[in-house]
C-alpha positions, 0 to 999 in steps of 0.5 A, a space after each residue: 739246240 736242235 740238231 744242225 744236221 740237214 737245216 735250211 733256212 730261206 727268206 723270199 718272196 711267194 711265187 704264187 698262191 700256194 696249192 693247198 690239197 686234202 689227201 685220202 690220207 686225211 693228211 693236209 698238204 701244201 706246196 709253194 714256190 719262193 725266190 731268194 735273190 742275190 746281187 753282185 757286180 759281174 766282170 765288167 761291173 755291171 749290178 746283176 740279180 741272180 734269182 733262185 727258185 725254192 720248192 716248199 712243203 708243208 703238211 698238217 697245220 703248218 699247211 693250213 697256215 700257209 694256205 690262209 696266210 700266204 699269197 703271191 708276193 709275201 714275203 716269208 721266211 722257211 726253216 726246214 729240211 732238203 730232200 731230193 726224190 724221183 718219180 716217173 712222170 705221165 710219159 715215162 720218164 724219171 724225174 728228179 726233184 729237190 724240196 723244203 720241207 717246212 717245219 717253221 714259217 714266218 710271216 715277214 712284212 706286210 700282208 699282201 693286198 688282194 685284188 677284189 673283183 666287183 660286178 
Protein backbone atom coordinates (compact mmCIF):
# COMPACT_ATOMS: atom_id res chain seq x y z
CA UNK A 1 0.00 0.00 0.00
CA UNK A 2 1.71 3.68 -0.84
CA UNK A 3 2.07 5.61 1.86
CA UNK A 4 -1.27 7.18 3.40
CA UNK A 5 0.87 10.32 4.55
CA UNK A 6 -0.39 13.71 2.83
CA UNK A 7 -3.07 11.86 0.27
CA UNK A 8 -5.84 13.52 -1.34
CA UNK A 9 -8.25 12.63 -3.55
CA UNK A 10 -10.94 14.71 -5.42
CA UNK A 11 -13.69 14.39 -7.98
CA UNK A 12 -15.17 17.33 -9.91
CA UNK A 13 -15.95 19.00 -12.62
CA UNK A 14 -12.68 21.32 -14.73
CA UNK A 15 -13.39 24.89 -14.15
CA UNK A 16 -11.48 26.10 -17.48
CA UNK A 17 -9.41 24.89 -20.25
CA UNK A 18 -6.15 24.00 -18.32
CA UNK A 19 -2.99 26.30 -19.04
CA UNK A 20 -0.46 24.06 -20.30
CA UNK A 21 3.42 25.77 -20.37
CA UNK A 22 7.00 24.56 -21.39
CA UNK A 23 9.53 25.77 -18.73
CA UNK A 24 13.25 26.86 -19.90
CA UNK A 25 13.65 23.93 -17.61
CA UNK A 26 12.11 21.72 -20.27
CA UNK A 27 9.82 20.63 -17.62
CA UNK A 28 6.03 20.62 -18.74
CA UNK A 29 3.47 21.90 -16.66
CA UNK A 30 -0.08 22.31 -16.34
CA UNK A 31 -2.63 24.08 -14.01
CA UNK A 32 -6.29 23.82 -13.42
CA UNK A 33 -9.08 24.31 -11.40
CA UNK A 34 -11.78 21.74 -10.14
CA UNK A 35 -14.93 22.18 -7.98
CA UNK A 36 -16.01 19.72 -5.67
CA UNK A 37 -19.81 20.12 -4.26
CA UNK A 38 -21.66 19.31 -1.52
CA UNK A 39 -25.25 19.45 -0.39
CA UNK A 40 -26.78 19.62 2.74
CA UNK A 41 -30.34 21.15 4.29
CA UNK A 42 -29.56 24.30 6.42
CA UNK A 43 -31.45 25.33 9.43
CA UNK A 44 -34.30 26.32 8.16
CA UNK A 45 -34.26 23.05 5.79
CA UNK A 46 -33.89 24.83 2.67
CA UNK A 47 -31.45 22.34 0.09
CA UNK A 48 -28.06 24.16 -0.22
CA UNK A 49 -24.61 23.68 -2.46
CA UNK A 50 -21.70 24.31 -0.89
CA UNK A 51 -18.98 24.49 -4.07
CA UNK A 52 -15.15 24.42 -3.15
CA UNK A 53 -12.59 25.29 -5.63
CA UNK A 54 -9.21 23.11 -5.91
CA UNK A 55 -6.04 24.41 -7.60
CA UNK A 56 -4.14 21.52 -9.46
CA UNK A 57 -0.61 20.62 -10.71
CA UNK A 58 0.50 18.55 -13.00
CA UNK A 59 4.11 18.01 -14.49
CA UNK A 60 5.88 15.92 -17.15
CA UNK A 61 3.39 13.49 -19.15
CA UNK A 62 0.62 13.44 -16.75
CA UNK A 63 0.49 17.56 -17.96
CA UNK A 64 0.28 16.60 -21.29
CA UNK A 65 -2.53 14.38 -20.70
CA UNK A 66 -4.49 16.88 -19.11
CA UNK A 67 -3.81 19.42 -21.60
CA UNK A 68 -5.06 17.08 -24.36
CA UNK A 69 -7.82 15.54 -22.38
CA UNK A 70 -9.09 17.85 -20.17
CA UNK A 71 -11.67 20.70 -20.78
CA UNK A 72 -13.92 23.10 -18.86
CA UNK A 73 -16.62 20.73 -17.65
CA UNK A 74 -14.97 17.41 -17.21
CA UNK A 75 -15.35 15.81 -14.95
CA UNK A 76 -11.95 14.15 -13.43
CA UNK A 77 -10.94 12.57 -10.61
CA UNK A 78 -7.32 13.73 -8.86
CA UNK A 79 -5.08 11.78 -6.27
CA UNK A 80 -2.03 13.54 -5.20
CA UNK A 81 -0.58 15.84 -2.60
CA UNK A 82 -1.56 19.37 -0.59
CA UNK A 83 1.15 21.80 -0.61
CA UNK A 84 0.96 25.22 0.75
CA UNK A 85 3.57 28.09 -0.59
CA UNK A 86 4.08 31.78 -0.75
CA UNK A 87 5.49 34.07 -3.05
CA UNK A 88 5.55 37.91 -3.33
CA UNK A 89 3.38 39.27 -6.01
CA UNK A 90 3.95 42.23 -8.87
CA UNK A 91 3.13 44.65 -6.16
CA UNK A 92 4.87 43.33 -3.34
CA UNK A 93 2.86 41.73 -1.20
CA UNK A 94 3.16 38.05 0.00
CA UNK A 95 0.92 35.60 -1.14
CA UNK A 96 -0.27 32.28 0.01
CA UNK A 97 -1.30 29.52 -2.06
CA UNK A 98 -2.78 26.08 -1.34
CA UNK A 99 -2.06 23.16 -4.41
CA UNK A 100 -2.62 19.41 -5.55
CA UNK A 101 -0.12 18.25 -7.05
CA UNK A 102 -1.64 15.41 -9.24
CA UNK A 103 0.08 12.36 -9.37
CA UNK A 104 -2.97 10.39 -10.91
CA UNK A 105 -6.00 11.57 -13.06
CA UNK A 106 -8.86 9.77 -14.25
CA UNK A 107 -11.18 10.66 -16.74
CA UNK A 108 -14.75 10.24 -15.70
CA UNK A 109 -17.92 10.44 -17.71
CA UNK A 110 -18.19 11.72 -21.19
CA UNK A 111 -15.86 13.88 -23.09
CA UNK A 112 -16.85 17.17 -23.42
CA UNK A 113 -18.15 18.49 -26.80
CA UNK A 114 -16.46 21.37 -28.39
CA UNK A 115 -17.82 24.10 -29.44
CA UNK A 116 -16.64 24.19 -33.37
CA UNK A 117 -16.42 27.76 -34.84
CA UNK A 118 -17.22 28.09 -38.86
CA UNK A 119 -16.96 30.78 -41.25
Amino acid sequence: MKSLKNRIQLIGRVGKDPEFRLLDSGKNVVNFSIATSDSYKNASGEKTIDTQWHQIVAWGGLAEIADKYLKKGSEVAIQGKLIHRNYEGPDGKKRYVSEIIAEEILLLGKPVQQEVKTA
